[in-house]
N, C-alpha and C positions, 0 to 999 in steps of 0.2 A: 572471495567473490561475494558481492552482495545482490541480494535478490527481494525483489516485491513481492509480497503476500498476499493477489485479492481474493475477498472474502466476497464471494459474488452474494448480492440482494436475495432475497424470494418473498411473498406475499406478505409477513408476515413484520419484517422488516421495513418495507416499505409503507405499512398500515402503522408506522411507528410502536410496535406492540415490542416493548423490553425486554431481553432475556429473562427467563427465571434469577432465581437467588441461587439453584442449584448450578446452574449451567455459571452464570458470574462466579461460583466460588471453582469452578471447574476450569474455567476461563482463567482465573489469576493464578493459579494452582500453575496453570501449562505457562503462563508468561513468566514465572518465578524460576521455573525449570529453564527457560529460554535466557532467561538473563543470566541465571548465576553459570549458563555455560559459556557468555558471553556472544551468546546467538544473535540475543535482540538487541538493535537499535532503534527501534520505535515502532508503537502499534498502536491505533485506533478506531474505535467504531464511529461510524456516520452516520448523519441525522437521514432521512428518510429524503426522494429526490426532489420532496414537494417541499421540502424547506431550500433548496437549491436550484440553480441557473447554470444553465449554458451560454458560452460565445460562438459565435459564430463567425469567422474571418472567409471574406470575398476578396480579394486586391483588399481595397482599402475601406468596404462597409464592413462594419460590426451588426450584425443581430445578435440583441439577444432574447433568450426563449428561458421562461421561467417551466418547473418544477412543477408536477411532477410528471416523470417521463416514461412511455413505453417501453414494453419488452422489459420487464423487470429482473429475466435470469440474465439481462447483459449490464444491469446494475452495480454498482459496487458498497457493500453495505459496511466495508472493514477494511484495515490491513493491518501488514506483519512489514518491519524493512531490517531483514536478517541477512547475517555475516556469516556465510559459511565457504567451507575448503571446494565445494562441489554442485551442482544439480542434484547429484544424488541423496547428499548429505539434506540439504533441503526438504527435496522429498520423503526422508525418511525422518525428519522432524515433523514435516504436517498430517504425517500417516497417525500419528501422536494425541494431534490437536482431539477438545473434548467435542467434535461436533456428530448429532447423530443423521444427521442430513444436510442435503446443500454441494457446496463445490468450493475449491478453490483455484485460484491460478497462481501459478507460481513463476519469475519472470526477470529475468537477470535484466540488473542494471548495467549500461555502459559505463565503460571506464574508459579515460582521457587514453589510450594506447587503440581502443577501440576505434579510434577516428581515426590514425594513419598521421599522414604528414598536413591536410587539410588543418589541425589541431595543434598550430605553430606553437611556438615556445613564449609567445605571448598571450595567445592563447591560453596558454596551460598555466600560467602566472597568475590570468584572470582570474580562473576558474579556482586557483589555489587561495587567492585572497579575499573571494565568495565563500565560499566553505572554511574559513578560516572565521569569517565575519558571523556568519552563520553558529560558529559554535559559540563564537564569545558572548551571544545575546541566549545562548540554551541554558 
């Protein structure tokens, strides 16, 4: 089962203020633990939302609304895109993480059996030769 990692924003993050030296050497510490268990497939932090845009879809208008955006604890200042047997196993990996405040959300990805029969066999072809595409250019 693979699941998302968000590392939700708070004031401090969003003020573009960098972890410590401490917390980064704490930070790589847990991602070295993650990897060499085979946990992690990909994790990064985010630039703050005022360097970032939103779209907006109506039928067929786009707005878009630039950076930086309200309500900062619905932020997203990080993530984690980990592999593991459970929700549990999950959760008892980010009980782990080196952080001394803040939140995370944790949030299972769909998988192509997820979608039922809507998710034809061409369908799933596609989406095999995306992700196949995808890794040849990682």
């Amino acid at each position: 089962m693979r699941f998302m990692v968000l590392v939700k924003a708070d004031k401090n993050s969003e003020a573009g203020v960098l972890p410590s030296k401490e917390l980064l050497a704490e930070m790589g510490k847990f991602n070295e633990e993650l990897a060499k268990a085979g946990v992690m497939l990909a994790g990064e932090g985010l630039q703050a939302s005022s360097k970032g845009a939103r779209v907006r879809f109506d039928g067929t208008k786009r707005t878009v609304i630039d950076g930086p955006f309200a309500e900062t604890k619905e932020l997203v200042a990080g993530f984690w895109l980990i592999q593991v047997k459970s929700k549990a196993e999950a959760i008892e990996w980010l009980k782990r993480a080196p952080f001394q405040e803040g939140e995370v959300e944790i949030r299972q990805l769909s998988e192509a059996e997820d979608f039922g029969d809507e998710f034809t066999p061409e369908l799933r072809e596609q989406e095999r030769r995306i992700r196949d595409e995808v890794t040849r250019r990682q």
